[in-house]
Backbone bond lengths (Angstrom), bond angles and torsions (degrees), N, CA, C in turn:
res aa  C-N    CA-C-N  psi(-1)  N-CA   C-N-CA  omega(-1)  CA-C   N-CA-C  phi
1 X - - - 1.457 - - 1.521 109.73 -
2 X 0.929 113.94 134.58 1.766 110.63 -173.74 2.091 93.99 -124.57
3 X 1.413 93.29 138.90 1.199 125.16 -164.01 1.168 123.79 -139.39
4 X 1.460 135.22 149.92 1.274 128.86 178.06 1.685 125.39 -33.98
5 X 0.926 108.60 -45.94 1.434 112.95 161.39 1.481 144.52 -61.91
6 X 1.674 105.73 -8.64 1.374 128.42 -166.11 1.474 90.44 -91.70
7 X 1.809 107.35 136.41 0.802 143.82 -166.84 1.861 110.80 -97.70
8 X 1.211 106.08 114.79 1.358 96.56 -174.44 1.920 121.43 -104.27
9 X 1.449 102.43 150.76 1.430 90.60 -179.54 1.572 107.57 -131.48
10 X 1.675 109.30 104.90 1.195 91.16 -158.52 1.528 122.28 -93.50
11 X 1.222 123.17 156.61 1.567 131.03 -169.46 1.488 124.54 -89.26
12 X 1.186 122.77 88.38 1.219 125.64 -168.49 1.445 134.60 -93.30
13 X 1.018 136.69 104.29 1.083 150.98 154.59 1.936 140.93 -139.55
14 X 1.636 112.52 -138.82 1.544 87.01 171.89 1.802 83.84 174.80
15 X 1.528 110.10 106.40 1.167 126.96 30.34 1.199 98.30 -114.96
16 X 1.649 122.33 162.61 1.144 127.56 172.63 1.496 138.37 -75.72
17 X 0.980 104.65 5.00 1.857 134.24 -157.65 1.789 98.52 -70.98
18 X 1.593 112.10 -29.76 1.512 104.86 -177.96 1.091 92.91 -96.96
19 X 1.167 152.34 -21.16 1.703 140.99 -169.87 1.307 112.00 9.30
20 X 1.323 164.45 160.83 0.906 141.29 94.77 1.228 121.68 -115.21
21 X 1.115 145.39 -13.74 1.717 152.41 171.57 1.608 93.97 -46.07
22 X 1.531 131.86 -69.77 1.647 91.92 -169.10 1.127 125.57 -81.16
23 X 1.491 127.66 27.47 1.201 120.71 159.56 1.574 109.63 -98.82
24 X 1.240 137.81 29.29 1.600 144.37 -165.36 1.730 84.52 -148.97
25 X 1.648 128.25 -85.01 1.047 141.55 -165.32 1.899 102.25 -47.98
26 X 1.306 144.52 -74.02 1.010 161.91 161.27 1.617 108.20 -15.96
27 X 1.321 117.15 -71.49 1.636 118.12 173.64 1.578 129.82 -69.18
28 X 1.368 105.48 1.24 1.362 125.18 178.99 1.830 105.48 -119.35
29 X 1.052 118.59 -25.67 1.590 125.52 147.54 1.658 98.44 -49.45
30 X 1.255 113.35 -65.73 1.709 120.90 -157.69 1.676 114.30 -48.75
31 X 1.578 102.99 -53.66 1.309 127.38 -174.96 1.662 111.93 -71.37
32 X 1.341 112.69 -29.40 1.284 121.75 174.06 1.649 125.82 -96.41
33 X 1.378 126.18 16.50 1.215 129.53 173.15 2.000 119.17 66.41
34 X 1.913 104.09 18.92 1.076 85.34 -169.05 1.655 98.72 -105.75
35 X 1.281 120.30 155.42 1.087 151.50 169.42 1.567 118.37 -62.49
36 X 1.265 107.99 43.35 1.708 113.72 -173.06 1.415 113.49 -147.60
37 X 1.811 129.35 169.12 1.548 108.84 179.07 1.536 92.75 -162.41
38 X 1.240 120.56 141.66 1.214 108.54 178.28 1.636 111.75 -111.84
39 X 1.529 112.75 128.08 1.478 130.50 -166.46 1.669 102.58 -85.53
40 X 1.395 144.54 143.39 1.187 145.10 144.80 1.593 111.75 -73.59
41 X 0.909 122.69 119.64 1.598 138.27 161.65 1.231 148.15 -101.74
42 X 1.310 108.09 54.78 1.282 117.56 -167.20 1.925 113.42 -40.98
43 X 1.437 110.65 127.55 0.962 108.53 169.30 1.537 107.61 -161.18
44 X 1.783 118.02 140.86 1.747 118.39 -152.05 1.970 88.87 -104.55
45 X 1.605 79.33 144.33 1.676 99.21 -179.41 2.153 108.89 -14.90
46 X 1.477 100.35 -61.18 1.468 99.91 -157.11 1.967 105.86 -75.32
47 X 1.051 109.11 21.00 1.522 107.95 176.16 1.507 112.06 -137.91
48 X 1.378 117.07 18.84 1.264 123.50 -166.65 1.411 122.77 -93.94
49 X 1.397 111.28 -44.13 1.493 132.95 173.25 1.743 105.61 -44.08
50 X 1.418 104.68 -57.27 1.703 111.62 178.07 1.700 95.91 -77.10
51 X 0.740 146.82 -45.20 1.701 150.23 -166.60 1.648 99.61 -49.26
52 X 1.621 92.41 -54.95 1.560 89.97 -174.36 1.539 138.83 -84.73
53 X 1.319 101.29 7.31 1.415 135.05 -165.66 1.824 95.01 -96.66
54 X 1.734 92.52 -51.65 1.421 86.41 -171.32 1.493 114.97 -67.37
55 X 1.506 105.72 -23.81 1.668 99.24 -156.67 1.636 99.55 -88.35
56 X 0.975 127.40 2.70 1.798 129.99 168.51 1.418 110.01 -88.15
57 X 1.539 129.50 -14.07 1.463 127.78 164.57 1.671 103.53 -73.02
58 X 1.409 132.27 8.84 1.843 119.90 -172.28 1.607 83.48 -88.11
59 X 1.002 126.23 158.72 1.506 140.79 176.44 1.287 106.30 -87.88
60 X 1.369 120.38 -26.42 1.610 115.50 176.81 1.292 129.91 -105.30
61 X 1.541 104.59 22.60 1.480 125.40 -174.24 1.817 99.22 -78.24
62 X 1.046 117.57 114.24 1.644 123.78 171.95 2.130 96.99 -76.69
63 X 1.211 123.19 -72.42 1.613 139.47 176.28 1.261 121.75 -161.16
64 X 1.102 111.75 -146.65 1.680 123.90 -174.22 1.489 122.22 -172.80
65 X 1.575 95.27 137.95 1.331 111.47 165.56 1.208 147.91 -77.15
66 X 1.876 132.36 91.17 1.455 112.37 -122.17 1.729 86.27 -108.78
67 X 1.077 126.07 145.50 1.618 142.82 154.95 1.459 125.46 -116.24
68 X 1.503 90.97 -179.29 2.059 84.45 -171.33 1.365 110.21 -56.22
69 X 1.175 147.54 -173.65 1.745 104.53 -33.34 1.411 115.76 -78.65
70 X 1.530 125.42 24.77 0.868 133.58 -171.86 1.622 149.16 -114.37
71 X 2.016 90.10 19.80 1.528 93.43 -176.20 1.773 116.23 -86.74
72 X 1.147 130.70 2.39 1.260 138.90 -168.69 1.229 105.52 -91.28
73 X 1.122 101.08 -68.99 2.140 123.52 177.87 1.395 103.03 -27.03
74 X 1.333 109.82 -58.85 1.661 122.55 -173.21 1.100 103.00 -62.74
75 X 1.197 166.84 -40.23 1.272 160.96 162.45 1.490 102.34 -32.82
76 X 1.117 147.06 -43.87 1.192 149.30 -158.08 1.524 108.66 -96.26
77 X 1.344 113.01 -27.27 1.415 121.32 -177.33 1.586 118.90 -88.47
78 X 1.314 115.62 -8.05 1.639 113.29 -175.79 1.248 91.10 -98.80
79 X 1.749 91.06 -177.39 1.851 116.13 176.43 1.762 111.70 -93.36
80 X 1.350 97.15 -33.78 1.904 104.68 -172.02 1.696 89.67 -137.43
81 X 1.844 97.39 141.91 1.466 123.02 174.68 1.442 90.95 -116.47
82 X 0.962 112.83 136.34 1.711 141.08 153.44 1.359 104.34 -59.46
83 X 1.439 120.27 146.33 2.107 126.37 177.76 1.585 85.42 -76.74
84 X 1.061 148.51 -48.48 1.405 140.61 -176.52 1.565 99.10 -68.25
85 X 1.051 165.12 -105.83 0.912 137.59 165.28 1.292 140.96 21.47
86 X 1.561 104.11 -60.98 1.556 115.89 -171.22 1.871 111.97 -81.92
87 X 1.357 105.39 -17.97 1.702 125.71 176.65 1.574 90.96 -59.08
88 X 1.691 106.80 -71.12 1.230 113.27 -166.91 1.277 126.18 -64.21
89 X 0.898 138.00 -54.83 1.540 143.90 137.47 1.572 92.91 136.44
90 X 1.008 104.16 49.37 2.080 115.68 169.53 1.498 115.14 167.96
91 X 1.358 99.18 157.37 1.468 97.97 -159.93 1.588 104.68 -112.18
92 X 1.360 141.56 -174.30 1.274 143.34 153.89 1.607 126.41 -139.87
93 X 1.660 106.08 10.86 1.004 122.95 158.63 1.685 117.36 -148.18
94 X 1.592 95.90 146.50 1.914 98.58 163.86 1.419 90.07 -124.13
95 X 1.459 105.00 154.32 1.841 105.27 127.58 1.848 101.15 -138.79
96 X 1.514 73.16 -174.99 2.031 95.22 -169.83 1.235 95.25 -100.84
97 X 0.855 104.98 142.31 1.744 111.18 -163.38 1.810 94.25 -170.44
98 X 1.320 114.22 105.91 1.377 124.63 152.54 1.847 99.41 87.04
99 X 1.373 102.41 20.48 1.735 112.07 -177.32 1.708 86.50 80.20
100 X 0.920 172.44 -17.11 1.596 156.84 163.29 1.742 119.49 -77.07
101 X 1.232 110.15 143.10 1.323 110.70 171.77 1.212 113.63 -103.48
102 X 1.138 112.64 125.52 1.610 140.02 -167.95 1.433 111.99 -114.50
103 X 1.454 117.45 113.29 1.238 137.72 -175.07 1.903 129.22 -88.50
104 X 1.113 120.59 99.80 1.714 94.03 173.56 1.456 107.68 -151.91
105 X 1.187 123.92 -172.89 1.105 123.90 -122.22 2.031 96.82 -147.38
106 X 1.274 112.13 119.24 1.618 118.04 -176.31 1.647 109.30 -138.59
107 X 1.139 132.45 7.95 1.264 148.45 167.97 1.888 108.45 -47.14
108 X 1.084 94.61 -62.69 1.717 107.36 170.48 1.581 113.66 -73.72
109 X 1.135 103.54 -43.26 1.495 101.91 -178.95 1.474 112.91 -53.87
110 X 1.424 89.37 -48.11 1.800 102.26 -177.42 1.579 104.34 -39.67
111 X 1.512 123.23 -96.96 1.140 140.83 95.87 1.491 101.60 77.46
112 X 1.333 123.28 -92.85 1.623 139.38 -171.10 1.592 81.56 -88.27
113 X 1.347 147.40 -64.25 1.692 133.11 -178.40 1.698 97.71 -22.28
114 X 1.507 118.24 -60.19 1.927 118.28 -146.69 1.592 86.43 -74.29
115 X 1.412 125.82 -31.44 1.608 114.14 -172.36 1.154 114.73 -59.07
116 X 1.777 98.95 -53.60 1.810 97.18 -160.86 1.672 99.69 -67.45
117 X 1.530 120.40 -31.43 1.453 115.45 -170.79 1.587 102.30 -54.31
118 X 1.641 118.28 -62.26 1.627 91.66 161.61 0.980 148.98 -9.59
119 X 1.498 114.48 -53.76 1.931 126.96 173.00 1.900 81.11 116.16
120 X 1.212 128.43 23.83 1.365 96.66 179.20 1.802 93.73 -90.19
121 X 1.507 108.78 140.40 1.343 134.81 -164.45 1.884 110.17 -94.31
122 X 1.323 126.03 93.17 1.236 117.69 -161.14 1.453 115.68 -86.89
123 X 1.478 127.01 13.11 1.043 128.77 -162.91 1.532 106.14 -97.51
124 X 1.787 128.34 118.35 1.145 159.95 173.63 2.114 96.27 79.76
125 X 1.362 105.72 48.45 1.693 106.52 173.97 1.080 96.52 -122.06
126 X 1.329 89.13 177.59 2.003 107.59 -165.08 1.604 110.22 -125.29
127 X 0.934 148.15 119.12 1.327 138.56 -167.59 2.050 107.03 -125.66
128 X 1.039 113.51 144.95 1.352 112.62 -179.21 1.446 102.22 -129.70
129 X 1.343 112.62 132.37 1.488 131.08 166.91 1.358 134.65 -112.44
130 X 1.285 110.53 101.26 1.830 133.57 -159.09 1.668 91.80 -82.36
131 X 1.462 109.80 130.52 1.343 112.00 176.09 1.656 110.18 83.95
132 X 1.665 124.45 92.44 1.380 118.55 -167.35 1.974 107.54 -121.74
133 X 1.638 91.90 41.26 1.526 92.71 178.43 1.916 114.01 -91.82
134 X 1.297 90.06 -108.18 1.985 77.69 -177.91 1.365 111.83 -111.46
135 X 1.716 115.96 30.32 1.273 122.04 179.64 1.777 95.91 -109.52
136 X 1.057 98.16 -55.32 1.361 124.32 -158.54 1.424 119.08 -80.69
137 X 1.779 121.20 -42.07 1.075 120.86 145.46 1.920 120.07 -27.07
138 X 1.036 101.49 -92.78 1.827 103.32 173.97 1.416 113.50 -19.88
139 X 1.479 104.38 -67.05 1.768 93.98 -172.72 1.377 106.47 -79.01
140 X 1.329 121.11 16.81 1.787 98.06 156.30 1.260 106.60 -95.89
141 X 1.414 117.54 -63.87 1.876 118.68 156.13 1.398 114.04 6.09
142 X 1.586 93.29 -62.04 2.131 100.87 -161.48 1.446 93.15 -79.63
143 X 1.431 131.70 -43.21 1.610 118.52 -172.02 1.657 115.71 -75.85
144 X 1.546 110.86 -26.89 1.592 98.93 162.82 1.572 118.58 -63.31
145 X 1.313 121.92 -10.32 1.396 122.16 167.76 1.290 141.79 -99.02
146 X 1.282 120.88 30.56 1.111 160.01 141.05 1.190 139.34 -100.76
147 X 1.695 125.52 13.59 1.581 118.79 175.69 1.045 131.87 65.79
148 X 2.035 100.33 47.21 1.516 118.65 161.94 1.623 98.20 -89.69
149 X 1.524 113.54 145.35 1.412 130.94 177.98 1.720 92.87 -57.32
150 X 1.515 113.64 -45.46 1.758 94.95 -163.99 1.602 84.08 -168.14
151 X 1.264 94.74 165.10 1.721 106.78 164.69 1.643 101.04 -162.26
152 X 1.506 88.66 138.21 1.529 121.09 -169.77 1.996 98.96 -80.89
153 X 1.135 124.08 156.49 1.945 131.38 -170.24 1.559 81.75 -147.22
154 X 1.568 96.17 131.39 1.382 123.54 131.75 1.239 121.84 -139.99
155 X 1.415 88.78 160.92 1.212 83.01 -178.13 1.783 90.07 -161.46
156 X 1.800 120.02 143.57 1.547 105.04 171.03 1.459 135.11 -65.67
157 X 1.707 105.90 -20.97 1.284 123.40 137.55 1.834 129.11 -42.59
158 X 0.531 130.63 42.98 1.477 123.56 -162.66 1.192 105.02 -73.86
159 X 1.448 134.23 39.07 1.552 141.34 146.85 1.810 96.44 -83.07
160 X 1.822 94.64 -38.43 1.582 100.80 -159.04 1.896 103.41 -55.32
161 X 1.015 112.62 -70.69 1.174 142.03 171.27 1.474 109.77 -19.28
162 X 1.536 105.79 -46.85 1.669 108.73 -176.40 1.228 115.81 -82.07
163 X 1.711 113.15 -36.91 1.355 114.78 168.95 1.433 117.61 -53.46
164 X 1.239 111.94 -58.39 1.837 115.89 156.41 1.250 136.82 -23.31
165 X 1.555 91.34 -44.78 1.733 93.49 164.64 1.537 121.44 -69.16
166 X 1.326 107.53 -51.07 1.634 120.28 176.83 1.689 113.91 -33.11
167 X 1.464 93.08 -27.31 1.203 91.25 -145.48 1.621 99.93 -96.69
168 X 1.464 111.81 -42.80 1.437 128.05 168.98 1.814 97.57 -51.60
169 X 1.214 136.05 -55.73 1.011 171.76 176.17 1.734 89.57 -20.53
170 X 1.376 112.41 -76.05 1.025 124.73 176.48 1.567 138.61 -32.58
171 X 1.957 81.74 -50.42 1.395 79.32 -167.59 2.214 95.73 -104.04
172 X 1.088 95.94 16.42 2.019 94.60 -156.38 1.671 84.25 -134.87
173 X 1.327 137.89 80.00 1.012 100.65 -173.50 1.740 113.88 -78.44
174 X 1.505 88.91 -55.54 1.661 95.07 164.19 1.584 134.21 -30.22
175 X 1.267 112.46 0.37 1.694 102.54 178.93 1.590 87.36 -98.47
176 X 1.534 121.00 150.23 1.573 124.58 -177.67 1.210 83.93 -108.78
177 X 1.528 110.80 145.89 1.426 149.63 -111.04 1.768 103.77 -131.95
178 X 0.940 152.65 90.36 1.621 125.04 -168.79 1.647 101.50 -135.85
179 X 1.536 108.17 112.88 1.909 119.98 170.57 0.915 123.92 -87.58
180 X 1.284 127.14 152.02 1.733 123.74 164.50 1.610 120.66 96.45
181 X 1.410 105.55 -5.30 1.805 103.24 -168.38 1.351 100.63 -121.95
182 X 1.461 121.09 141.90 1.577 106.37 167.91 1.403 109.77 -125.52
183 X 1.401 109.91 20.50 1.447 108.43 169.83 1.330 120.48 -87.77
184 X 1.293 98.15 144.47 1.844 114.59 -156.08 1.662 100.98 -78.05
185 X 1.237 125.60 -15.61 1.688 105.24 -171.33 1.026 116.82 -65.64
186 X 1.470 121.43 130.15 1.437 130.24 178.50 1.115 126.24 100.02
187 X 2.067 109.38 2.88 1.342 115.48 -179.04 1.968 95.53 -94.24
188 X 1.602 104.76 148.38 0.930 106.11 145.82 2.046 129.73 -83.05
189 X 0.987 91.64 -27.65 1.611 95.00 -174.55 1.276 108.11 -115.53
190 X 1.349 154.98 130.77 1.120 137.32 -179.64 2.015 100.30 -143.39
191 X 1.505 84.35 140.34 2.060 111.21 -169.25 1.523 101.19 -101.88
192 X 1.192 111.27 126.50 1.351 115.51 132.34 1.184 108.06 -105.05
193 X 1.672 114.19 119.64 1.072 122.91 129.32 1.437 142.21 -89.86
194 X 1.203 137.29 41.24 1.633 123.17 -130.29 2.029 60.09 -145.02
195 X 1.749 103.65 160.00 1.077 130.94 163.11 1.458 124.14 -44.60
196 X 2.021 116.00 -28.15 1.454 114.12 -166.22 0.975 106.86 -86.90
197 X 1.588 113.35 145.14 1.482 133.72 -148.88 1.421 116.71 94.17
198 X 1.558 130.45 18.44 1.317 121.08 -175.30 1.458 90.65 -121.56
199 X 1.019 125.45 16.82 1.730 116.88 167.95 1.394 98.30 -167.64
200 X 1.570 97.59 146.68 1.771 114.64 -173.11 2.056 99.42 -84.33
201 X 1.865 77.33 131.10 1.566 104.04 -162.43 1.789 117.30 97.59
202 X 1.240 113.53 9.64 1.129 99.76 166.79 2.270 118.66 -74.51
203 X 1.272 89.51 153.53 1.844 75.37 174.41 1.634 105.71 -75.09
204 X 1.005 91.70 165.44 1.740 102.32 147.38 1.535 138.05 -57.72
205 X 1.476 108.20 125.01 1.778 105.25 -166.23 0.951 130.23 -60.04
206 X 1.771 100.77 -31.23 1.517 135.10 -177.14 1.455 111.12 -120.65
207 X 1.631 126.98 133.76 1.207 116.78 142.08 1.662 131.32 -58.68
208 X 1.173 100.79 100.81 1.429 114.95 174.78 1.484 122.53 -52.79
209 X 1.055 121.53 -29.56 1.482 122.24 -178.73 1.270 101.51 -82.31
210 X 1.488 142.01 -3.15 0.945 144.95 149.29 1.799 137.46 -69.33
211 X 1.397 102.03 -6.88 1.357 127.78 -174.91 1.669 99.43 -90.43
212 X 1.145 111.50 124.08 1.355 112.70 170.50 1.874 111.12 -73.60
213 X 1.468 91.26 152.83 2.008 71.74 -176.26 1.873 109.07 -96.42
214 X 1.059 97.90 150.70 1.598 119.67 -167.63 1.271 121.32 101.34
215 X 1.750 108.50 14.09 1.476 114.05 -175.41 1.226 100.27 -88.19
216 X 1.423 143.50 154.28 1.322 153.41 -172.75 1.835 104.25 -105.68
217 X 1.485 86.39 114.94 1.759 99.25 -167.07 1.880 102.77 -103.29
218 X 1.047 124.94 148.43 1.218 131.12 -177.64 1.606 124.94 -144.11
219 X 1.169 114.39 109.87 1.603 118.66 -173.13 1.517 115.82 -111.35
220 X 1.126 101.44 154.84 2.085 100.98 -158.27 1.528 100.91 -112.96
221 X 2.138 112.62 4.45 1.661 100.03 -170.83 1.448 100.57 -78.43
222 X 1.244 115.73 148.41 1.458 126.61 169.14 2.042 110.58 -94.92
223 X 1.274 96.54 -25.49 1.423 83.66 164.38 1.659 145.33 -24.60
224 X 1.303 85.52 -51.67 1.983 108.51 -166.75 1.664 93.69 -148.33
225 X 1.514 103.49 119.07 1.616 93.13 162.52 1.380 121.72 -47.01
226 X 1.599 111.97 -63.18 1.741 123.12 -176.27 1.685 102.43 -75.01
227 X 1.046 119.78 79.95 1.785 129.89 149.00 1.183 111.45 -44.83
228 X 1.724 119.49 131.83 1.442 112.59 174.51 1.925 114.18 -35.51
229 X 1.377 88.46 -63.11 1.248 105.86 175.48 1.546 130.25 -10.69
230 X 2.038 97.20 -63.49 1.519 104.13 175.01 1.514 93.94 -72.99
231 X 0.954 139.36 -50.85 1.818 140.12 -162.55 1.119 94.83 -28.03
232 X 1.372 110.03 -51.34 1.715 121.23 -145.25 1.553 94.08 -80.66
233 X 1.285 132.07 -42.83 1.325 139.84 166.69 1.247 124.57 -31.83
234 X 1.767 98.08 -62.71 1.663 107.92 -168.91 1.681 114.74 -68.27
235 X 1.664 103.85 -48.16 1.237 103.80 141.41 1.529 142.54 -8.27
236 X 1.259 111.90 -59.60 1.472 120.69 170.30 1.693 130.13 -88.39
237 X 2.164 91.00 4.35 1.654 95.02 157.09 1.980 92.85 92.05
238 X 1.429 112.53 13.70 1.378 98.52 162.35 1.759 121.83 -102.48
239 X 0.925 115.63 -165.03 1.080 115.72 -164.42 1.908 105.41 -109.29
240 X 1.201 136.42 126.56 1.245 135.25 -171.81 1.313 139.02 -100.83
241 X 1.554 143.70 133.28 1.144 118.58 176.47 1.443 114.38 -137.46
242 X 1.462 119.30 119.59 1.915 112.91 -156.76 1.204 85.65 -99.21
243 X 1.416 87.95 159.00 1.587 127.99 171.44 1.902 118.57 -24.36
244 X 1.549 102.53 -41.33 1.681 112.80 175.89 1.636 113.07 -67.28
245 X 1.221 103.96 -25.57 1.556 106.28 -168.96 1.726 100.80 -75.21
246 X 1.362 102.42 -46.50 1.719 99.55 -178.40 1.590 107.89 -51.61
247 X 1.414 100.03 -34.04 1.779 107.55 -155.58 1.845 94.16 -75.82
248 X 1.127 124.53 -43.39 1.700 128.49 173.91 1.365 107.99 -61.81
249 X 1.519 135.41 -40.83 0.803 118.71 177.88 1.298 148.42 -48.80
250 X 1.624 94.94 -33.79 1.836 134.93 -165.78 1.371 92.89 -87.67
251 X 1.392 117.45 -84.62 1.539 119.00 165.30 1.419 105.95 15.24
252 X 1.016 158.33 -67.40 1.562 143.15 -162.09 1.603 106.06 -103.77
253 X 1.047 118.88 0.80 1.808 111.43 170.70 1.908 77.76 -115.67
254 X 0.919 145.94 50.28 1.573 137.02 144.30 1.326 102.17 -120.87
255 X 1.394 120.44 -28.48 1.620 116.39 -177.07 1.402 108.58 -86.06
256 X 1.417 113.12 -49.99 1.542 97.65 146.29 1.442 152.81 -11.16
257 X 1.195 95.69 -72.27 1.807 116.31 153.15 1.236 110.43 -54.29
258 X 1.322 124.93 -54.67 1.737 108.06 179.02 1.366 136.98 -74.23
259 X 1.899 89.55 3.70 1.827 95.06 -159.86 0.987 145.06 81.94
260 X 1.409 119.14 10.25 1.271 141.59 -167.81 1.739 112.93 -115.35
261 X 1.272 108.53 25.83 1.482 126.66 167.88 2.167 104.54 73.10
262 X 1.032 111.19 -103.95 1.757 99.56 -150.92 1.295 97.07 177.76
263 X 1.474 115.22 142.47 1.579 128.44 166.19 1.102 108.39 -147.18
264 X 1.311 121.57 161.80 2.143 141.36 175.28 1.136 85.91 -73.33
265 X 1.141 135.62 169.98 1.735 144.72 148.13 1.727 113.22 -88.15
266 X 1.086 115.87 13.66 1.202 139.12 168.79 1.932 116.26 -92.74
267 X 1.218 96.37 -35.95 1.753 121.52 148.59 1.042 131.63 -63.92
268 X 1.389 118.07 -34.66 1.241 124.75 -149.50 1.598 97.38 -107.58
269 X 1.440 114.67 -46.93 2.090 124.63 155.41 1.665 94.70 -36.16
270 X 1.128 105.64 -71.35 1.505 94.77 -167.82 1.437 128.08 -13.81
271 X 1.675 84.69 -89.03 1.375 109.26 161.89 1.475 133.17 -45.19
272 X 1.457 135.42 -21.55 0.913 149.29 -145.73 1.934 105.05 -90.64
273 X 0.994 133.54 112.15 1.516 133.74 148.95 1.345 141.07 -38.53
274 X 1.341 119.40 3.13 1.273 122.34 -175.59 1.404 129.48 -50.86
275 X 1.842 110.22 138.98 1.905 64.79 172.54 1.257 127.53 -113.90
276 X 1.336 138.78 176.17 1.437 129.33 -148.22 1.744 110.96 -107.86
């Protein structure tokens, strides 16, 4: 029930059609007695800067949940960046906290959490991450910090990709560094992060016949758990991880951040509305 007192956290991006946080975040508010709700807000790149300015003047705004096309922009719009954050170069959460907006970043965290829970073992592997904007940035960030031998960046941007490196670069020096290629041979772990798979007829991000099988493949669309993509993966005897698993993972380092205490993602399925 939302009430004068209910605390809102609103969800930002564009288009809103994949939402899925208030159907996970919202029914686990319900079951847990908290006083909060999270709104979808569709709003397109060129009206966003003022959009988001305005919607932190409501008095009952707790923060927000930021998505494409909108993790970069936000960097520019708060008072404090998080070093996780600032690696990646976009955020997917603020809140207001002390009159300042405070920015950071759980995309990767999420992300490298659903791998290692697998048992996949990152020590002397190589992982490559297709797509290095505000999905993909983070989970390379978060997987160079864990004791992968190297990970390969593309990106069609390939300014994007290099800045990424610099930046991983900085703080990781020891992980070896590789731009410009998005072919999978020789990866143990391999990312899509890139948009394809969010509409029927997209190609494939990756050549798959290029994936050795038993390599552990990972996709960030929330659209459809089974992405051609992973299909085509599991198929070839690797090991998989969809788009929902990153999103459960994060889920309890975002409630965290907002103050709203902590859950397993084993809690959070429970509770969760999705539909099947």
């Amino acid at each position: 029930m939302i009430s004068g007192t209910t605390e809102l956290l609103a969800h930002l991006g564009y288009p809103t059609d994949t939402f899925k946080s208030p159907l996970i975040y919202n029914p686990w508010f319900d079951k847990n007695g908290v006083d909060a709700v999270v709104v979808p807000m569709g709003v397109k790149p060129e009206d966003y800067p003022a959009f988001f300015r305005s919607v932190f003047t409501l008095t009952n705004i707790r923060g927000a949940l930021v998505t494409m096309p909108h993790k970069v922009t936000t960097m520019e719009l708060v008072d404090q960046v998080s070093p996780t954050a600032e690696i990646a170069g976009a955020t997917n959460a603020v809140v207001l906290r002390d009159g300042s907006l405070v920015a950071d970043q759980f995309d990767g965290a999420g992300f490298v959490r659903g791998v290692l829970r697998k048992g996949f073992d990152p020590a002397g592997k190589r992982a490559i991450v297709v797509g290095n904007g505000g999905v993909g940035s983070p989970i390379a960030a978060s997987l160079a910090g864990i004791g992968l031998a190297g990970i390969g960046l593309f990106d069609p941007n390939t300014a994007a990709s290099e800045a990424l490196a610099e930046r991983i670069d900085k703080h990781y020096p020891d992980v070896d560094l590789v731009v410009g290629s998005k072919d999978p041979d020789g990866y143990d772990l391999i990312v899509n992060a890139t948009p394809l798979g969010m509409r029927d007829g997209d190609p494939l991000p990756i050549d798959v016949d290029r994936i050795a099988p038993g390599s552990y493949v990972g996709d960030v669309i929330l659209k459809a758990d089974m992405t051609p993509f992973l299909q085509a993966a599991k198929d070839k005897g690797c090991t998989i991880q969809v788009g929902t698993d990153m999103l459960f993972e994060q889920i309890p380092a975002f409630l965290e951040f907002f103050g709203y205490g902590t859950a397993t993602p084993d809690e959070l399925r429970a509770t969760a509305q999705l539909p099947r």
